[in-house]
N, C-alpha and C positions, 0 to 999 in steps of 0.2 A: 776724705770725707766719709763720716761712717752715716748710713742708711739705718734708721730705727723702723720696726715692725710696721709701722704705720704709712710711713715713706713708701716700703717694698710695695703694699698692697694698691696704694694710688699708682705707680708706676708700672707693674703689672699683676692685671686680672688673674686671682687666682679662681680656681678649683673648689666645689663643697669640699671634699676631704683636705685638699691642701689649707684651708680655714680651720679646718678641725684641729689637726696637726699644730698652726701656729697660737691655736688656742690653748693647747695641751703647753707647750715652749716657755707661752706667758704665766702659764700658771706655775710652774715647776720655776722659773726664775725667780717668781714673787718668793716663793718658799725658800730659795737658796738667801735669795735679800735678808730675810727674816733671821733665819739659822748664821750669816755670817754678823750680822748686828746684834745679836743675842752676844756670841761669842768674841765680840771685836774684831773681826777680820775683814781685810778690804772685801767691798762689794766685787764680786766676779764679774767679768766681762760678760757680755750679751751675744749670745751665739750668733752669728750671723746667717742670714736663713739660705740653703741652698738653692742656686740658680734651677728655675722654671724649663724642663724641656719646651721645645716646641712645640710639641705635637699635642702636648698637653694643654698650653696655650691654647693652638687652633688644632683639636682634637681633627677637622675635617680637611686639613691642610697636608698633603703628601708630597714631599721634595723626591725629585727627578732625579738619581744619580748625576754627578755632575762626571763630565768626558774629561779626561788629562789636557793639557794643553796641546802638549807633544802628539798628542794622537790625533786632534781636531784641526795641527796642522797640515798634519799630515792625508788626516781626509780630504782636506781642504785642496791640496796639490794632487791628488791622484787622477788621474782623466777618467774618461766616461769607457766601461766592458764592456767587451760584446761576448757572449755565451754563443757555445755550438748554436743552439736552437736557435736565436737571434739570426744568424748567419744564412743557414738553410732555409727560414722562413724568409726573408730579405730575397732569396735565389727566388724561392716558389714563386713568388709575388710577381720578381723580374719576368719569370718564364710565362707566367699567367698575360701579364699585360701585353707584350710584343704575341703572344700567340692569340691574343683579343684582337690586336690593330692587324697581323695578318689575315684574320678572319674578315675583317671588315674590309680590307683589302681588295683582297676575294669576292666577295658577294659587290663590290660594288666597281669589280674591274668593268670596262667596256666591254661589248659584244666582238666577233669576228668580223672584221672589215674588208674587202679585197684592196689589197696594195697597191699603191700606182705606181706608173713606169720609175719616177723618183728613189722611190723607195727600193725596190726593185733593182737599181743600179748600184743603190749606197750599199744595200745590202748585198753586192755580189762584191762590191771595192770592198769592203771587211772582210768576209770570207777572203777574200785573197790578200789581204794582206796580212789575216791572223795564219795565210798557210804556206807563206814564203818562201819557207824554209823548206815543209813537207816534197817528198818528192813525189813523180806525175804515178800513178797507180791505177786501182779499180777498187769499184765502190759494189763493196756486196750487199745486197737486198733482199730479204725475206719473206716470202708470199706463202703463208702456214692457216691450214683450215679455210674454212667458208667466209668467199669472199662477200663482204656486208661491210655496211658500216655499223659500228659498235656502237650498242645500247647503252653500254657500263660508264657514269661517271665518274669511278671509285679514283682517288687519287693515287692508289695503292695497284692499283692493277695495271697490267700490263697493255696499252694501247696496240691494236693489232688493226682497227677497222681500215677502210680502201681508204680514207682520208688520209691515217697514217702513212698508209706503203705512197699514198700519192703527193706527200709531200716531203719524202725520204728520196725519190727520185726527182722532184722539182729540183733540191738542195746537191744531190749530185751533178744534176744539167748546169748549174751555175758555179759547180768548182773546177776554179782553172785545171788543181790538180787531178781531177777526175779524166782520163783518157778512155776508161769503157765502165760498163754496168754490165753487174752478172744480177740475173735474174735468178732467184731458186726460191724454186715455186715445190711446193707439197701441197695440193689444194683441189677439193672435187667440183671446184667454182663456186658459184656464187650469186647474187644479183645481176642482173643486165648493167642498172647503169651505175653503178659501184665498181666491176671488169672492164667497161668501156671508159670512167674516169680514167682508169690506170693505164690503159690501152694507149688513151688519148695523150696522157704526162708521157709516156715512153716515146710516142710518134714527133713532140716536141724536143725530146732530149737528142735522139736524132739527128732532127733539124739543126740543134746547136754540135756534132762533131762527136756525137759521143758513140761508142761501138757497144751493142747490147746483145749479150748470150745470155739463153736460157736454161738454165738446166733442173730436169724435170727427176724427181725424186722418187716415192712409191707411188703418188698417184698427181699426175696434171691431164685431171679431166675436162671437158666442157669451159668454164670459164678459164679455169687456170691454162687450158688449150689457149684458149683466144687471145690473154693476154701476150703467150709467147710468139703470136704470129708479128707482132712488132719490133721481135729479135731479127739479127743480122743470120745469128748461128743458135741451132737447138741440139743441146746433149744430153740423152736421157739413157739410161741403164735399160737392156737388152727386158731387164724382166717388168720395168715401168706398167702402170697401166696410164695410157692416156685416149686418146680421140672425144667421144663421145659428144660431138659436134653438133649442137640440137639445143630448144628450148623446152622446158618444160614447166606447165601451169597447174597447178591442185586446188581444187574443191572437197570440198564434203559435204554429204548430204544424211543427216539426225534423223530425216522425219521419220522412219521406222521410231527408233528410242525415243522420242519425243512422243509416238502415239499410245507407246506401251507406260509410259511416265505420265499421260496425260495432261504435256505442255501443247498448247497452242501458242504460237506467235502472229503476230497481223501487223506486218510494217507497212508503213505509212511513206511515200515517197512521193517524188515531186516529177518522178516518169516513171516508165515500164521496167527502163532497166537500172534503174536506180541500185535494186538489191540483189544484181545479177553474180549468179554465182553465192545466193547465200544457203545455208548449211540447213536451213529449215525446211527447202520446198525442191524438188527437181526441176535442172536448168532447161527449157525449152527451150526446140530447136535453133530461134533466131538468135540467143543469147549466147549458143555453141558457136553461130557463125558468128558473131560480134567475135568472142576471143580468138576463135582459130584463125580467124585474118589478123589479129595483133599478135600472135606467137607466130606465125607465117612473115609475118613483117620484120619482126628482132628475126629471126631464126637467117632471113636474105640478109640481115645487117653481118651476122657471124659468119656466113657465107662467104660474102664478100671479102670480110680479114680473112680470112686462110686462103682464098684464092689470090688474094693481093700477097701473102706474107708466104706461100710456099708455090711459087710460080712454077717450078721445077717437076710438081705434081702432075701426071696425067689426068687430062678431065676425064678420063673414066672410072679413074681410080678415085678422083677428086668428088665425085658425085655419088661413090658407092658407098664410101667411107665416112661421108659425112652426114649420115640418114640418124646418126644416134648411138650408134653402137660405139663398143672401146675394143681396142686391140693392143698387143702388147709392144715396149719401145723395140726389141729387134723389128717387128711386123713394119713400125713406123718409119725405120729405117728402111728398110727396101722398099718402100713405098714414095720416099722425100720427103714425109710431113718431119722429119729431123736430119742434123746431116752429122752426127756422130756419136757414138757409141760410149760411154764413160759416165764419171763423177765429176769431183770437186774440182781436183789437178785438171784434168782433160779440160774444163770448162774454162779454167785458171789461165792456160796455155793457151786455148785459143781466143781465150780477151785477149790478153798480153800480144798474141800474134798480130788481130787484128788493128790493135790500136798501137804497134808499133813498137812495142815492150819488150826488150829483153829480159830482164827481171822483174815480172808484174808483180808488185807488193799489193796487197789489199789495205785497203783505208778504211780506219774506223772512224766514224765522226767522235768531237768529244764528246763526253757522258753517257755514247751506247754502249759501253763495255761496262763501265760501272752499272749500269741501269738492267744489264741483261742478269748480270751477276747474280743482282739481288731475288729478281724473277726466279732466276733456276733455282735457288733455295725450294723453292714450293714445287714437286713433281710433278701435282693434279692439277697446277695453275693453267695450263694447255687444254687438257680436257674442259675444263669447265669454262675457259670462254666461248671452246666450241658449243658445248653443248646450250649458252647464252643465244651465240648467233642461231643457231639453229631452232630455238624457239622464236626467235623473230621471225624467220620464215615459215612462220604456220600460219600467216596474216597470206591469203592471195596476194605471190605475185607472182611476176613473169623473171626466169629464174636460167641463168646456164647454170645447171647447175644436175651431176650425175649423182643420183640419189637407186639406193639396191632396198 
């Protein structure tokens, strides 16, 4: 079926120019009509008009390249990438969220509780039977710097305070495997009732079987003294310094630098001695006698440990020696407030001796060797707890503690 000019144009829309053009077609045929009827020649066929692009049609109309098949099936089956970056962002995420719920963890653990005799039991049946295997040894303890309890909540730092040392010797009284406690003290004391905590856990370890030597290092003064009065056996190197057997309280008194600065203070209290001993005004006489019968009171408390803990002592030498002063570990030696001469070995031997040891191994609990590890990385990390605790004690208090 042949399409005539008129057909094309009902079936498709053309174009102003494409009109033009078939206008031009019609008229150039008319003339061939003409010219072959003149000359008798069949009329010539009728050019058929060329197919209409698209775009032409819908000039506003833009085709999509079309996909292979072969390719769109194969889009089709490929599973879901994951890119580097996908991956390590997926970790980050993980590591964010679990370090969120440990946070909240944390902040919403319970407080410290004292344990009951239950717990107490279950907890000494673990221990013994995560140490089965372990054989019977000694448990060494380290008593380093001023005895306090520690300010520092840092998760990173090293716990040293008397709560520590006092719960590092509870943990030793309760293992089977534990046969003695060596005591190694490097320490100028400390607080009263922070040295009489620790005093008091050794006087209990004791009581359970367990044999305790002290050995005293370059300096077990004043408290670090007292503590070792709860030892069986003290060994401290001939050049030690230790004694210094006495309490000691500090104030201070501004008001000069306050009157040159031109501060006044005027506390307000609910008695006389409410602000006794404060740094603004000088302490009157009554106020001297309030403290000096409470540093007279501790001071008989210390007393008493070393005359309980070094019975061997003459009381005259007992009374001479313990006014405050320090003397050196040989002085100590010939005196009895020690009963041997050495270090680490010496100290080692005679745990082992006393608790029946011929091969005394030292026991570490788990995770204090990893844990120290990490500490000694940092050199200064020691110094600056001291020098922590040691700001704590600029607050008044009642103190064993040998300060130059």
């Amino acid at each position: 079926m042949t399409m005539n000019t008129e057909d094309w144009k009902d079936a498709f829309p053309t174009s102003p120019n494409q009109d033009k053009l078939e206008k031009t077609w019609e008229k150039r045929l008319l003339e061939n009509e003409k010219t072959a009827s003149t000359l008798g020649l069949p009329a010539p066929l009728k050019p058929q008009p060329l197919p209409i692009p698209q775009d032409v049609v819908h000039p506003t109309r833009v085709q999509e390249p079309q996909e292979p098949k072969q390719q769109k099936t194969a889009s089709a089956h490929k599973g879901p990438s994951f890119s580097g970056r996908s991956v390590w962002s997926t970790l980050l995420l993980l590591a964010f969220v679990v370090s969120s719920v440990c946070g909240v963890m944390l902040v919403l653990k319970p407080g410290v509780s004292c344990p009951t005799a239950k717990d107490a039991s279950e907890k000494a049946a673990l221990v013994g039977n995560l140490n089965k295997k372990a054989q019977p040894g000694i448990a060494w303890i380290k008593i380093r710097g001023v005895i306090a309890e520690s300010n520092d909540s840092s998760p990173f730092s090293r716990n040293q305070g008397a709560s520590s040392i006092a719960k590092s010797i509870r943990s030793a009284a309760e293992d089977k495997n534990v046969k003695a406690i060596v005591l190694d003290i490097n320490s100028p004391g400390g607080t009263v009732a922070s040295v009489q905590n620790i005093y008091g856990e050794l006087q209990k370890a004791k009581q359970q079987g367990k044999k305790i030597v002290a050995l005293f290092r370059d300096v077990a003064a004043s408290g670090g003294f007292y503590v070792a009065m709860a030892a069986d056996k003290i060994v401290a190197e001939p050049g030690t310094i230790t004694g210094s057997v006495g309490v000691i309280m500090q104030t201070s008194n501004l008001e000069g630098l306050f009157d040159k600065l031109g501060i006044k203070i005027t506390p307000i209290t609910s008695g006389k001695y409410k602000d006794m001993g404060s740094y603004a005004r000088p302490m009157t006489d009554a106020e001297k006698a309030l403290l000096q019968d409470m540093v007279s009171e501790t001071y008989g408390q210390f007393f008493a440990a070393v005359k309980a803990g070094r019975p061997n002592v003459k009381p005259e030498d007992l009374t001479e020696y313990t006014d405050g002063r320090v003397f050196t570990g040989e002085r100590a030696y010939k005196l009895g407030f020690i009963d041997k001469l050495g270090g680490e070995e010496e100290a080692c031997l005679l745990a082992g001796e006393l608790a029946g040891l011929k091969d005394p191994k030292i026991l570490t609990q788990r995770g204090e060797g990893l844990r120290e590890f990490f500490f000694s990385l940092g050199s200064g990390m020691d110094s600056r707890a001291l020098a922590k605790q040691l700001e704590s004690l600029t607050t008044p208090s009642v103190s064993y503690l040998w300060m130059n």
